[in-house]
C-alpha positions as CSV (number, residue, x, y, z in Angstrom):
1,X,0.0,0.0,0.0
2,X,2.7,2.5,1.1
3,X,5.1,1.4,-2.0
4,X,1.7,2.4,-4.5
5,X,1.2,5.6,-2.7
6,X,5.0,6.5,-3.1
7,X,4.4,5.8,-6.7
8,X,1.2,7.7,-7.1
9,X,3.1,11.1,-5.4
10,X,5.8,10.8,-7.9
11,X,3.6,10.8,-10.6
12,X,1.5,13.9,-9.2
13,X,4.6,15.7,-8.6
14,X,6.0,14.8,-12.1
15,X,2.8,16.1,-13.8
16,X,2.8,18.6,-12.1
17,X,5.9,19.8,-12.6
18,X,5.3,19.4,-16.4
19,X,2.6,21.3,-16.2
20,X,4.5,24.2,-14.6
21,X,7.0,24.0,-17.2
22,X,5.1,24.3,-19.9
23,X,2.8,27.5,-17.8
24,X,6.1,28.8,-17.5
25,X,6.8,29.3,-21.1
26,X,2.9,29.6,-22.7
27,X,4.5,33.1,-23.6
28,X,5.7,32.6,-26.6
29,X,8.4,31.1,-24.8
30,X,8.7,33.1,-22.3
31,X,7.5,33.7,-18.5
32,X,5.2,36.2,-19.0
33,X,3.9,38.9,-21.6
34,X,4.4,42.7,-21.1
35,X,3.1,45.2,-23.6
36,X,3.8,48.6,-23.3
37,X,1.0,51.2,-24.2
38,X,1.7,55.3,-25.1
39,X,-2.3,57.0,-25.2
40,X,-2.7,60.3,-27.1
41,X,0.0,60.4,-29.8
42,X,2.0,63.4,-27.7
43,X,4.9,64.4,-28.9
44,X,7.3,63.4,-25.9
45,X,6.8,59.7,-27.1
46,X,8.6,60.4,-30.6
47,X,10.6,62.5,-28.2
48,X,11.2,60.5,-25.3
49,X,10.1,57.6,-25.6
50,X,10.6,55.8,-29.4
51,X,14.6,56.2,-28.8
52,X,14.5,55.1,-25.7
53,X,12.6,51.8,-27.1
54,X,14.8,51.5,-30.4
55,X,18.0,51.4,-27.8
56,X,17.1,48.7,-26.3
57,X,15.2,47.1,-29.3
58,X,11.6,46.8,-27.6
59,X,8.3,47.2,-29.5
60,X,5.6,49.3,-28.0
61,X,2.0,50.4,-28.5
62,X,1.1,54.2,-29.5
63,X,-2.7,54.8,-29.0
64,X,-3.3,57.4,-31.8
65,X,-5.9,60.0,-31.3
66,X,-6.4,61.4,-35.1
67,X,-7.4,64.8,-33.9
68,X,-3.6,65.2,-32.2
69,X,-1.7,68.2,-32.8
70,X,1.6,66.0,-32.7
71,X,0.2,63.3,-35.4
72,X,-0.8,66.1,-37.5
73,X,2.6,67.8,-37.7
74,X,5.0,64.2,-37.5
75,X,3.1,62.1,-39.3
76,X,6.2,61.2,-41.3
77,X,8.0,60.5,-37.9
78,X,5.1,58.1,-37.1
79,X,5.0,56.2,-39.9
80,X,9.0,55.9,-39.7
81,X,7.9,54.4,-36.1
82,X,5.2,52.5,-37.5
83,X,8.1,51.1,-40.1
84,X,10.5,50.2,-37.2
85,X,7.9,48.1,-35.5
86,X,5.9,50.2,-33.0
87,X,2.2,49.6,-33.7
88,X,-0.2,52.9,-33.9
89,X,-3.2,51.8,-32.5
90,X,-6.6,53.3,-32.4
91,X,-7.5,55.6,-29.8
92,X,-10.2,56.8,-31.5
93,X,-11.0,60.2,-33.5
94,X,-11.4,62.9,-31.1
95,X,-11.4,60.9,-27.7
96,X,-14.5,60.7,-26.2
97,X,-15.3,60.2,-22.8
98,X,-18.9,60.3,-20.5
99,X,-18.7,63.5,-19.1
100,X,-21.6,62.0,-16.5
101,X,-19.2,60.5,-14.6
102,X,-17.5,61.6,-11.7
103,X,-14.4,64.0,-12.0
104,X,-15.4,64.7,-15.9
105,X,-15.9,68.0,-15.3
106,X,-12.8,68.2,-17.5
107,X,-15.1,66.8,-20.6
108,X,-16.0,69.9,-23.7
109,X,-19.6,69.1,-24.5
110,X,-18.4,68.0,-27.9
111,X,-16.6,65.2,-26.6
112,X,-19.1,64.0,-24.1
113,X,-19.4,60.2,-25.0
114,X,-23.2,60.0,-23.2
115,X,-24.4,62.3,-26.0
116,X,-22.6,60.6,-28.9
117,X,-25.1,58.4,-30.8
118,X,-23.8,54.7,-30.9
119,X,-23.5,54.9,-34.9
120,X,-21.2,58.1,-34.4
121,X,-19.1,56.3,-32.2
122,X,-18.3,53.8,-34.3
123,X,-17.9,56.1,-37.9
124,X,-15.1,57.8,-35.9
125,X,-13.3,54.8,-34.8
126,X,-13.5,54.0,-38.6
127,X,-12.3,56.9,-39.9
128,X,-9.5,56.4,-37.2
129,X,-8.6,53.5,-38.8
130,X,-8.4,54.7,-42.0
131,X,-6.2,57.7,-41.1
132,X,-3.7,55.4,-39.5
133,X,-3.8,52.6,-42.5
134,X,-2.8,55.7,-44.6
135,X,-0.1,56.5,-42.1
136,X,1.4,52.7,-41.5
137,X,-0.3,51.1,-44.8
138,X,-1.2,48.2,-42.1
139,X,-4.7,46.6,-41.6
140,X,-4.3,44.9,-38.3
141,X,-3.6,46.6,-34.9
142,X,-5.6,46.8,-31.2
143,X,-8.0,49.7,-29.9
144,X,-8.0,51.0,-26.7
145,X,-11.1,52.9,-24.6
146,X,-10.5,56.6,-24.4
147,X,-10.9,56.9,-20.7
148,X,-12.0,53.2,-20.4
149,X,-15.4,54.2,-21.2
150,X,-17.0,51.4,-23.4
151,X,-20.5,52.2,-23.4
152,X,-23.3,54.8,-24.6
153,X,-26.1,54.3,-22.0
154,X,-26.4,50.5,-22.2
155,X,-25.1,49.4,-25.5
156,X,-21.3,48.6,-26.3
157,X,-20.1,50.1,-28.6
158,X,-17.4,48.5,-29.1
159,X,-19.2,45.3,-29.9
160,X,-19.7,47.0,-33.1
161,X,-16.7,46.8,-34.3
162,X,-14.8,44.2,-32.8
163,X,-13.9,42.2,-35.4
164,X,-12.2,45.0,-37.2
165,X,-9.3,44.8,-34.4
166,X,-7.2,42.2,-32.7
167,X,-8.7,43.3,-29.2
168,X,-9.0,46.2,-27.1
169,X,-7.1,48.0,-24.2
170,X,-9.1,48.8,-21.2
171,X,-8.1,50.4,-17.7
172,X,-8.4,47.7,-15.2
173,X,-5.9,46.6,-13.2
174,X,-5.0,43.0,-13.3
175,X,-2.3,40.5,-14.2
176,X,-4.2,38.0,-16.2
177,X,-3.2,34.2,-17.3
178,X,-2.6,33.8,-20.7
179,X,-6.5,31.7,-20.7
180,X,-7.9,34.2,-18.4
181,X,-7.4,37.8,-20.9
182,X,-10.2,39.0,-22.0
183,X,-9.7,40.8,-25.6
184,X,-12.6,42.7,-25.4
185,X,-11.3,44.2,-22.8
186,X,-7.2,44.0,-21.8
187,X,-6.3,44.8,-18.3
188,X,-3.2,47.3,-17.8
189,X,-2.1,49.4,-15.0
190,X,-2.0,53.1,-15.5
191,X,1.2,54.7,-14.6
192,X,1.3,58.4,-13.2
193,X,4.5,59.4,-11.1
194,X,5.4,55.7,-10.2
195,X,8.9,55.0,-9.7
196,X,11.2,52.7,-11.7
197,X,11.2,50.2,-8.9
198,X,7.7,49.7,-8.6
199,X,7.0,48.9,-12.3
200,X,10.0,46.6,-12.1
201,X,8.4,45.1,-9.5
202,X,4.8,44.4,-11.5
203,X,7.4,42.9,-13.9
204,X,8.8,40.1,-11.6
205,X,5.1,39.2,-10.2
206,X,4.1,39.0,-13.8
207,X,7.1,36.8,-14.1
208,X,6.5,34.5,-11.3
209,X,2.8,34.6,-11.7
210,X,3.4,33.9,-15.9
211,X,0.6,36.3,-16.6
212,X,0.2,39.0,-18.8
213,X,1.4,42.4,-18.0
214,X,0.0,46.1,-20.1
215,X,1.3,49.2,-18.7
216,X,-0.7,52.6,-19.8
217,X,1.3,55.3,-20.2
218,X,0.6,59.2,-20.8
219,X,3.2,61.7,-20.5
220,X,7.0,60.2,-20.2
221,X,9.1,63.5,-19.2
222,X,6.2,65.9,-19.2
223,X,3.1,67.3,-22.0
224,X,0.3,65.2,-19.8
225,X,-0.8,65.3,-16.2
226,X,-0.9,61.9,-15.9
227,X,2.9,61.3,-16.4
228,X,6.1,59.6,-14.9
229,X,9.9,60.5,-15.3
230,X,12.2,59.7,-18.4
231,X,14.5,58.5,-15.1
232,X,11.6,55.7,-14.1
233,X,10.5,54.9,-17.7
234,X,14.2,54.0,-18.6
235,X,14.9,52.2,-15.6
236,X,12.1,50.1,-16.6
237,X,13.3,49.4,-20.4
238,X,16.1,48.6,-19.3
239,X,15.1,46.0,-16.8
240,X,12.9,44.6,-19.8
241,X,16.3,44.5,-22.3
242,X,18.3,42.9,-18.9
243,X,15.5,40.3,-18.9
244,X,14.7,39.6,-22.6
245,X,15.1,35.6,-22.0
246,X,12.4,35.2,-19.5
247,X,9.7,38.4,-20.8
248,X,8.5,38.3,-24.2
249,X,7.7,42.4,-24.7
250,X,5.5,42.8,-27.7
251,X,3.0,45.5,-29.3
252,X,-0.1,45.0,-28.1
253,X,-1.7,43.4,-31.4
254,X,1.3,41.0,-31.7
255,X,0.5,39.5,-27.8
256,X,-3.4,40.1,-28.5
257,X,-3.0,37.8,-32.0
258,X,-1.0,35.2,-29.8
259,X,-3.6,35.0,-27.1
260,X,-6.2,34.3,-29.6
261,X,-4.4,31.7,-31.3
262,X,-3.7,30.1,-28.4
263,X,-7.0,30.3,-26.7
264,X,-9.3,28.8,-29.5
265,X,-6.1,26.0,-29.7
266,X,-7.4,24.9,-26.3
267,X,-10.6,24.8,-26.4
């Protein structure tokens, strides 16, 4: 009896240890996923922030607003960016956002989301699209929520237009099995005046949790009140570079194209 229980504990420990191994790399690979996610086209991230990315040859994701002062003036800059890799995603047209809820009072009546029509809603993520496939030439990337707001009274808009993108950046915070993601609606964690530590330290629970990891970024050295330092954001790229073996860092509709694949392979 004790000689076919011994034998029966190796095997659960032998299964699942396999099973951890092969957790441990569901990222292409890798530990875990991290995507990094620039809202509002501003011009500190052809400033700052693409350099600091093409040192250190990581990928990110740029959230294009079309209505930006800084696309409308560097669009050849973007599409150079858009050639080196970086995805322009789709941040909508003019970013809307429900000026009903609280601390709105920020929201112009014109870009009040609870008074946009759903059919409006989706014309200017459209016509988003179609600014930035003339910018990049490309006809697959991710959206993401202006202000995480996905709907107009009770109706999703999104829903919509889903199938037009490889999934779509919310504002929730969560790390997120590679099973567990939701592409209708990506967890991140929004970054305003953290330090470089503390990201780095999302990174190794991402790691040792092998989960999925989105950070939102506005300002990186200034132009947005939500904002951290060039100091922090470096320290954080670099960690990423440092760790390249063990974290697969991806555009958004890369890791979005991945999870699908692999979720409908195990189902």
């Amino acid at each position: 009896m004790k000689l076919n229980q011994a034998i029966l504990f190796v095997i659960t420990v032998l299964i699942f240890q396999q099973s951890y191994a092969q957790k441990a790399k569901e990222w292409n690979g890798k530990q875990c996923a991290v995507v990094l996610t620039y809202d509002d086209a501003l011009n500190v991230h052809l400033d700052n922030v693409i350099p600091c990315l093409d040192s250190a040859g990581i990928k990110g994701t740029f959230y294009i607003v079309g209505e930006s002062p800084a696309l409308n003036k560097r669009i050849a800059e973007w599409r150079l960016a858009a050639k080196h890799g970086h995805e322009l995603g789709n941040h909508t047209l003019t970013h809307p956002c429900d000026a009903c809820k609280p601390g709105r009072s920020w929201v112009t009546p014109e870009k009040d989301l609870s008074k946009y029509s759903v059919d409006r809603a989706i014309k200017e993520i459209r016509v988003n699209n179609t600014l930035l496939k003339a910018i990049d030439g490309k006809t697959e990337r991710t959206f993401a929520f202006p202000c995480g707001d996905t709907k107009i009274d009770t109706v999703n808009f999104y829903d919509a237009v889903k199938h037009e993108f490889a999934g779509a950046r919310g504002v929730k915070s969560d790390l997120k099995s590679l099973n567990q993601v939701d592409l209708n609606d990506i967890n991140c964690y929004g970054m305003n005046g953290q330090s470089g530590d503390y990201m780095i330290d999302l990174v190794n629970k991402a790691m040792k949790s092998h989960t999925l990891l989105v950070f939102l970024f506005h300002g990186v050295g200034g132009e947005h009140s939500i904002n951290v330092s060039r100091e922090a954001h470096s320290q954080l790229i670099h960690y990423l570079k440092q760790h390249k073996n063990e974290i697969w860092v991806a555009p958004m509709v890369e890791v979005a194209k991945y999870i699908k694949k692999n979720q409908s392979h195990k189902k």
